[in-house]
C-alpha positions as CSV (number, residue, x, y, z in Angstrom):
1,X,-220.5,34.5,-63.1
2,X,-217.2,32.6,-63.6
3,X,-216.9,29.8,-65.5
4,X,-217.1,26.0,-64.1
5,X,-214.0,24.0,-64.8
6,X,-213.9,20.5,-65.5
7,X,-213.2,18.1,-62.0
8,X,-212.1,15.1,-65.1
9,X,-208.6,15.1,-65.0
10,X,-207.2,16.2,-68.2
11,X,-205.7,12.5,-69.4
12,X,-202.1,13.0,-71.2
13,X,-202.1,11.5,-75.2
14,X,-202.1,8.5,-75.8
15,X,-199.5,6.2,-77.6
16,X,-201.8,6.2,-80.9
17,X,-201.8,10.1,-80.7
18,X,-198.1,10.6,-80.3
19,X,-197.2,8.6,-83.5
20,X,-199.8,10.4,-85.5
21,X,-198.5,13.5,-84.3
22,X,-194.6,12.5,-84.9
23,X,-196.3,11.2,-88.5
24,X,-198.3,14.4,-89.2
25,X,-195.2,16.5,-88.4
26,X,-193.1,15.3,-91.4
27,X,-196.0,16.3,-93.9
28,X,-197.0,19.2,-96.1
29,X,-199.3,21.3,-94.6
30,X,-202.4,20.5,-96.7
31,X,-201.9,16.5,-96.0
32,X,-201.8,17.2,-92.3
33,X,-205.2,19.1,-92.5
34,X,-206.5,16.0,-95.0
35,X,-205.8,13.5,-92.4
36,X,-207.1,15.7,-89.7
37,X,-210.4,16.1,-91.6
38,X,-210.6,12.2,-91.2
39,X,-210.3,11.9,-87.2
40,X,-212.9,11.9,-85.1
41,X,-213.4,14.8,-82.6
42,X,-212.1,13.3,-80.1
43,X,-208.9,11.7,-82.2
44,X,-208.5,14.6,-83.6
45,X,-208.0,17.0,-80.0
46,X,-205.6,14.0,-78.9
47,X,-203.6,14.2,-81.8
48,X,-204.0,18.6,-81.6
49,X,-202.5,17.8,-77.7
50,X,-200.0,15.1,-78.6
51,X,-198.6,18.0,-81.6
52,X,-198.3,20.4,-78.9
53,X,-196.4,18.7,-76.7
54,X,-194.1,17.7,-79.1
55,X,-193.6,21.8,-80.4
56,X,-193.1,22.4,-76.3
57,X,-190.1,19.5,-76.6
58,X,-188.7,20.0,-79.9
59,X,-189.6,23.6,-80.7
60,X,-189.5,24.0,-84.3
61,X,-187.1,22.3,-85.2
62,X,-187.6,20.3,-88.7
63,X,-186.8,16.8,-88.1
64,X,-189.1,14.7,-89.6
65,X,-189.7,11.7,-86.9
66,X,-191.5,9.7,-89.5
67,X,-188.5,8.6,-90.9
68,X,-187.2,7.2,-87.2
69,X,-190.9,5.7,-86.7
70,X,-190.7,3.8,-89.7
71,X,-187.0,2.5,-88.8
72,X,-189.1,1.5,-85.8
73,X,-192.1,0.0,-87.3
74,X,-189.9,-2.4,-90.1
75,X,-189.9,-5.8,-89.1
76,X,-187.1,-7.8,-87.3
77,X,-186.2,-9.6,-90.4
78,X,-182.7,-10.5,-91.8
79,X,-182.2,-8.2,-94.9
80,X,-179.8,-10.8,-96.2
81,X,-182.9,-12.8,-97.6
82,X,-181.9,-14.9,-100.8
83,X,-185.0,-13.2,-102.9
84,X,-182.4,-10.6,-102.8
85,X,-180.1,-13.3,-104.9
86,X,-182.4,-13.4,-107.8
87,X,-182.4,-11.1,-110.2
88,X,-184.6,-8.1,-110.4
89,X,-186.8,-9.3,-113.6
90,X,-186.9,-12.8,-111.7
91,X,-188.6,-11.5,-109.1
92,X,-190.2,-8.9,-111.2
93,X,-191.9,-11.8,-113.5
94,X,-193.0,-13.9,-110.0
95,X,-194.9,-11.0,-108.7
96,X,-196.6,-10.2,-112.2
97,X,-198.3,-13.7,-111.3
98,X,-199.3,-13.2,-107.4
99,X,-202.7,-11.8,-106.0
100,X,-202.8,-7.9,-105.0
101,X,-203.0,-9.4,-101.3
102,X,-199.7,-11.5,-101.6
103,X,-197.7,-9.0,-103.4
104,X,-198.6,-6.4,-100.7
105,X,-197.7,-8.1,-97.9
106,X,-194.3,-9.0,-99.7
107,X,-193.6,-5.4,-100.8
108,X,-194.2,-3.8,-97.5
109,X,-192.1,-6.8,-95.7
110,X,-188.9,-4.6,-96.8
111,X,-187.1,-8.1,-97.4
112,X,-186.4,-7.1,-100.9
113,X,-184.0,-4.7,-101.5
114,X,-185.2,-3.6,-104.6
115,X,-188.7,-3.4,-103.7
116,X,-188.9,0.6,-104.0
117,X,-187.8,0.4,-107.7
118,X,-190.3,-2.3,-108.5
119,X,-193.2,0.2,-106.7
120,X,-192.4,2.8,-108.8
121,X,-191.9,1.2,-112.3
122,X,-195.8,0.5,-111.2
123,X,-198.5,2.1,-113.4
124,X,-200.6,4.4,-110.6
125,X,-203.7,2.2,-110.5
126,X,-201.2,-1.1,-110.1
127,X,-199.5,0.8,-107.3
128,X,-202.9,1.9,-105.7
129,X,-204.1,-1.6,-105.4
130,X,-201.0,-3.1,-104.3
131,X,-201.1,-0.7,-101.1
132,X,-204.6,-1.1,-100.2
133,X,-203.9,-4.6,-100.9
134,X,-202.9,-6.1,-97.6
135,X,-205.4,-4.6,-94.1
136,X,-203.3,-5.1,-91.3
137,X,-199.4,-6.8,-91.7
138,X,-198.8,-10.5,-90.8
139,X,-196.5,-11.9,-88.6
140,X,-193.1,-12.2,-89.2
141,X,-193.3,-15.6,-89.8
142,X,-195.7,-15.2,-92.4
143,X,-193.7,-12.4,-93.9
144,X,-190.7,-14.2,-94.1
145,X,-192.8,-17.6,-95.3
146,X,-194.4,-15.3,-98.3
147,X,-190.5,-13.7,-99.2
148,X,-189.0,-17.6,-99.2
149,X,-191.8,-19.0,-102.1
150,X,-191.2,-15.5,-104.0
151,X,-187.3,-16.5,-103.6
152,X,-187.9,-19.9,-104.8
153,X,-190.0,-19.2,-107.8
154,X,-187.6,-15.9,-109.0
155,X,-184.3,-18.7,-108.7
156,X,-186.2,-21.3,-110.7
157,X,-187.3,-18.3,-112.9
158,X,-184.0,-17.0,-113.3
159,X,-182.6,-20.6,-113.9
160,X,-184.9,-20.8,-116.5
161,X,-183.9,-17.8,-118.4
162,X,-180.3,-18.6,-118.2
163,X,-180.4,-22.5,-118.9
């Protein structure tokens, strides 16, 4: 007796799928199957087809496309933003004082420069809360609103310290 095939067309992956599968493709093995283990079935199969369509473009090459996605993904915002003018324990002493929500959002805005050094001078359960610390990320408005009070407290900070 042969086997009855499907009449529902197969439906290509979706945009969600794709970037988890460019994502999944620039991590260790064991991560991949971590975050795999979280999907639903049916997230999970789009993601499997999404990865296979990218090995039947790319081959195996290595590239990690996570890197290009998150070039993608960073806010349209000018990097020349004047939090960037005051100094590093200016801006250091300002977040000390904000909410886990606040410094989130301003951390992940990628306005200030310096922001990766700051992340890891973190202690690990500091660090933890600060990146579950903001859901979903606001608008660039309210990015670049939160970045100009931080730049205005650190410049009255640093004034401070040097007058």
């Amino acid at each position: 007796m042969p086997l009855e095939q499907s009449t529902t067309p197969v439906q290509p992956p979706g945009k969600a799928a794709k970037r988890v599968a460019l994502r999944l493709r620039g991590m260790a093995a064991a991560d991949r199957q971590w975050l795999l283990a979280r999907l639903t079935q049916e997230q999970r199969d789009a993601v499997e087809d999404a990865s296979d369509e990218l090995r039947r473009i790319v081959g195996g090459s290595e590239v990690d496309f996570a890197l290009l996605l998150d070039d993608m993904d960073a806010p349209s915002l000018p990097q020349g933003h004047p939090v960037n003018d005051a100094g590093f324990a200016a801006v250091q002493w300002v977040l000390g004082r904000l909410p886990v929500q606040y410094m989130s959002i301003f951390l992940r805005s990628r306005l200030w420069l310096d922001a990766d050094q700051y992340i890891r001078q973190m202690s690990p359960k500091r660090r933890k809360a600060v990146e579950s610390g903001a859901g979903r990320m606001p608008t660039p408005r309210v990015l670049q609103a939160v970045a100009d009070v931080i730049a205005e407290l650190a410049a009255q900070r640093q004034a401070e310290d040097h007058g």
